[in-house]
PATORDO-857988 format. One record per residue: residue in three letters; x, y, z of N, C-alpha, C in turn. Coordinates in steps of 0.001 Angstrom, whole numbers, plus 500000, padded with zeros to 6 digits. Atoms other than C-alpha are relative to their C-alpha. Example, Ala and Ser with C-alpha at 12.3 -4.5 7.8 and 13.67 -1.06 7.14 Angstrom:
2
Ala500890498810500000512300495500507800500900501200500000 Ser499180498810499940513670498940507140499230501090500730 
// end
This chain:
173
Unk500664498913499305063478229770795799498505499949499652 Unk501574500267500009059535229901796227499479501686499775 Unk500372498707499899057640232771795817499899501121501314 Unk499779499279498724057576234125799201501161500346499910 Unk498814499986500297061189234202798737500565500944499090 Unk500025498888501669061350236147795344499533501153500564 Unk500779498086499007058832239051797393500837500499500596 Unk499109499453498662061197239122800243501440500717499090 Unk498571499875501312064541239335797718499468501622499167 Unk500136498828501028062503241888795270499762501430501376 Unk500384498550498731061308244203798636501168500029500835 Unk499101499173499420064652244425800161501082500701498581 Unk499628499685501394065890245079796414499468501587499572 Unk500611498731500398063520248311796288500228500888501073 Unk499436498980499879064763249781798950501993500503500115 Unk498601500243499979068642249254798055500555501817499165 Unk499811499712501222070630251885795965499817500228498851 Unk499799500280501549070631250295793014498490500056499651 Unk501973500152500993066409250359792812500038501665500439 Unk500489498849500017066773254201793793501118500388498859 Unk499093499541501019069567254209790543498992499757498775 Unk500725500951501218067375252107788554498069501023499611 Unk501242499148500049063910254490789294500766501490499518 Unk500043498313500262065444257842788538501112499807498109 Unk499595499776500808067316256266785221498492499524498810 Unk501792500147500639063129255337784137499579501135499647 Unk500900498476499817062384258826785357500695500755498841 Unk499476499486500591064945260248783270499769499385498470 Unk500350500451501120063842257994780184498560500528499432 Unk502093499384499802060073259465780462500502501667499346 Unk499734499048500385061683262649780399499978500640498561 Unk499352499303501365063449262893777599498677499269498811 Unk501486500225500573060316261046775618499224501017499910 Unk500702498585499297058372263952777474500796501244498664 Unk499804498764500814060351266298775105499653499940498814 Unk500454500107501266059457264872771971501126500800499274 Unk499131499148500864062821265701770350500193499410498516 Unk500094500634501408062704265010766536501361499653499666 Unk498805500478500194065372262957764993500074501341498745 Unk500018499898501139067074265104762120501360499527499671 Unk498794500153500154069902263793760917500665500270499224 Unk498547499297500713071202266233758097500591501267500146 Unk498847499391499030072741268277760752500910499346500621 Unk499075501052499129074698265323761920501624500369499550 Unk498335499806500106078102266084760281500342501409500252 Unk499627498571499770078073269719761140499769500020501573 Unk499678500247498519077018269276765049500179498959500778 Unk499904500708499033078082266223765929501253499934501005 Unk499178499770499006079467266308769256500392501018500003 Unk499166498814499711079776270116769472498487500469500435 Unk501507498861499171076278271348771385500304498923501564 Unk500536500021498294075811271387775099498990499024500027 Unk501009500590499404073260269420776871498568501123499637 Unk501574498918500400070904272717776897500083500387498848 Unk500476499762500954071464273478773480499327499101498697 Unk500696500868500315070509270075772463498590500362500626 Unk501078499921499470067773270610774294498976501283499432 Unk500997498292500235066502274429773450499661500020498189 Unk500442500285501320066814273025770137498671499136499066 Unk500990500449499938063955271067770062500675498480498979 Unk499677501171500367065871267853768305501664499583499824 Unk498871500897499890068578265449768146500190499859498524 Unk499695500887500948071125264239765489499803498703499542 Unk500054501544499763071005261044766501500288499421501129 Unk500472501077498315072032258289769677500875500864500695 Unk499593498860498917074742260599770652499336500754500917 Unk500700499477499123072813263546771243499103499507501323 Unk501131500655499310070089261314773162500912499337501181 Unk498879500720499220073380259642775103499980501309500430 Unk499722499303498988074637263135776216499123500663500259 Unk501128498851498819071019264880777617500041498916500894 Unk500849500757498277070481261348779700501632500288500923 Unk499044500261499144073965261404780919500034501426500946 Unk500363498902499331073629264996782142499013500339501293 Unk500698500013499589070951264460783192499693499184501645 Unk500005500683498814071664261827785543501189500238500636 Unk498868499354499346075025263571786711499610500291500866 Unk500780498855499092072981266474788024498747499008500926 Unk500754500693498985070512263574789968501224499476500838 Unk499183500901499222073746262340791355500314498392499724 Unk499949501330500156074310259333789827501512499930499324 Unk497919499884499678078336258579789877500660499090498569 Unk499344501481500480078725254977788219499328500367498288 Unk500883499646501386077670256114784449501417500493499011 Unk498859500275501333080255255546780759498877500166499351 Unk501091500384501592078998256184777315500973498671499600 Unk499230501437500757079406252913775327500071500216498431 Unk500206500537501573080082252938771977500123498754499011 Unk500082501417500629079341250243769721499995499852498677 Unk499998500013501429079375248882766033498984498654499894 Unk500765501402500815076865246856764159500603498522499610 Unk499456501090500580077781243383763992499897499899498704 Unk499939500264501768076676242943760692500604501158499028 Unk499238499545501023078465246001759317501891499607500330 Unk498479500788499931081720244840761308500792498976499078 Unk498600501118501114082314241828759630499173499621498599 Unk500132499953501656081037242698756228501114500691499428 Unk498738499379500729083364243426753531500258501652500045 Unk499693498393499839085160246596753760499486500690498526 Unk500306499650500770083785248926751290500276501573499842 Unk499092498492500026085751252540750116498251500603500209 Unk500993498627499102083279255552751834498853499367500173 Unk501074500553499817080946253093753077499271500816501485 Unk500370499869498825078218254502755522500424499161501764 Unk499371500969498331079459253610759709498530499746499995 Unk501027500452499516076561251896761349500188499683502057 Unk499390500070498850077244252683764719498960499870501237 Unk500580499601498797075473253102768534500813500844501236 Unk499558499775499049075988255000771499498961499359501352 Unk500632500419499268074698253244774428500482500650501830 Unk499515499204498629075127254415778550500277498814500900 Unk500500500895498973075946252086781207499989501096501385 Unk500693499379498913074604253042784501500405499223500908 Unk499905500945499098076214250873787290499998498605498939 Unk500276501538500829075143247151786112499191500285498904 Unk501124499778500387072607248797784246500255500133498295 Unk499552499722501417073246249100779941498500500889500074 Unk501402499247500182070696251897778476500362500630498901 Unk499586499082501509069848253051775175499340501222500482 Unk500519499177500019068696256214775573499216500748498916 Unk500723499668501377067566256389771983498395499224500264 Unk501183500618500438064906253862772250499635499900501927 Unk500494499874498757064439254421776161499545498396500541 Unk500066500843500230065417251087776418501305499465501454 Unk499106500292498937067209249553780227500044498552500137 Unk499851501274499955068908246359779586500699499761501133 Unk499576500437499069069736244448782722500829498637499714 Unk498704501272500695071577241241780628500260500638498691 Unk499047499108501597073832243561778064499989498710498863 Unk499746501194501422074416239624776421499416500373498939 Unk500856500699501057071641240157774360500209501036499054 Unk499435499209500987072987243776772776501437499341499416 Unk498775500258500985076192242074772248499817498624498876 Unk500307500897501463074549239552769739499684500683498830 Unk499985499615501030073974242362767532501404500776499631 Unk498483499443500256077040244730767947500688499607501206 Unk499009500131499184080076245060769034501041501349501019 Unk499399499598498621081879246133772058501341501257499429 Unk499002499628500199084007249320770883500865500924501390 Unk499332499546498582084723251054774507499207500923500670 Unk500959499610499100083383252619777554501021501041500152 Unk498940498533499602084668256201778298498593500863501095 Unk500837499071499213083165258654781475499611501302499001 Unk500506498761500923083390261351778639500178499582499245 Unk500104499669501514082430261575775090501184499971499074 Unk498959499047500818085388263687774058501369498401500191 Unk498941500549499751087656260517775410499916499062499326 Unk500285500887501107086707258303772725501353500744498468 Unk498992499308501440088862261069770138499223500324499162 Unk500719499467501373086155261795767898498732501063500113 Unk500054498879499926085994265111767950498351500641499076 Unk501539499428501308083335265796764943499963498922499122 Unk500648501535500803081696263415762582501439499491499007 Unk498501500460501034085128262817760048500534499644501142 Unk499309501082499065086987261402763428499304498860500216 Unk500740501322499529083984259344764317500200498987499079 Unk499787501113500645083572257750761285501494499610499431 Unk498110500682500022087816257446760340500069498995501378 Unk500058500745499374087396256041763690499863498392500215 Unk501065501416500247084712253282763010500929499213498858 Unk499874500706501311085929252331759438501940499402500870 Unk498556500697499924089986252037761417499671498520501188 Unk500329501419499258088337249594764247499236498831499131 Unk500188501309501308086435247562761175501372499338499855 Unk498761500456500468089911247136760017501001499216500275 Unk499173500519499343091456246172762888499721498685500357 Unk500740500401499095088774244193764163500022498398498869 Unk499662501098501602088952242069760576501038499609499970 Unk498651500816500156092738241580760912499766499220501243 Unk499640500486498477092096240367764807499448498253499800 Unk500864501452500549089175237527763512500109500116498810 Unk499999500723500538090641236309760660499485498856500375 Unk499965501309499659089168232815760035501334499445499799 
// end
């Protein structure tokens, strides 16, 4: 393909769908930037996963990638945007390090958007996911939060530390 070619391809590309999915999940990354919500994270085991969208919000900060996962996903509900999972993920490098009794999880929540992967922590829209799955790993895509099972921070992490476990008996060398 020549460059004339590439123009024609990228300008029927902008006015498709997927470039009016792909502009309003930018717009919605600006946004939440725009709020300047401070990380704190030693409220994390007391609200995680139990505030609203607006009370994340009226609060003026986040626990952590969760929170920042459920304002964009809300966010892009209410724009109409259909095709959208949270992802959760695990650090490769704490996966297949040795198990260690009450070791910190090292986790992510990431969004996909259509084809689209998105951190919403670091306002960050990967279009080849490959290159997040060279650091972690793939623990599952759910339309809701709550369908993952981990209810408040003691499920999440019992969670994490039972997929380490599993994930270590699966890749044995």
């Amino acid at each position: 393909m020549n460059i004339k070619g590439t123009v024609d391809v990228i300008t029927k590309l902008e006015t498709s769908t997927k470039s009016k999915e792909l502009t309003a999940i930018a717009n919605i990354l600006t946004m939440l930037n725009k709020l300047n919500l401070k990380l704190n994270k030693e409220h994390f085991r007391e609200l995680y996963n139990k505030r609203s969208p607006e009370e994340i919000m009226e609060s003026g900060f986040v626990t952590g990638c969760t929170d920042r996962a459920i304002l964009f996903v809300e966010l892009a509900q209410r724009l109409g945007i259909k095709d959208i999972y949270f992802v959760e993920t695990l650090h490769k490098k704490w996966v297949e390090a040795p198990i260690v009794e009450n070791e910190a999880v090292y986790g992510h929540v990431f969004v996909f958007v259509g084809p689209y992967l998105v951190d919403p922590s670091k306002a960050i829209i990967y279009v080849n996911n490959k290159l997040v799955l060279q650091d972690w790993v793939f623990v599952g895509k759910k339309r809701k939060l709550a369908e993952f099972g981990f209810n408040d921070a003691d499920t999440l992490v019992a969670g994490c530390r039972k997929f380490k476990e599993d994930y270590k008996k699966r890749n044995r060398p």
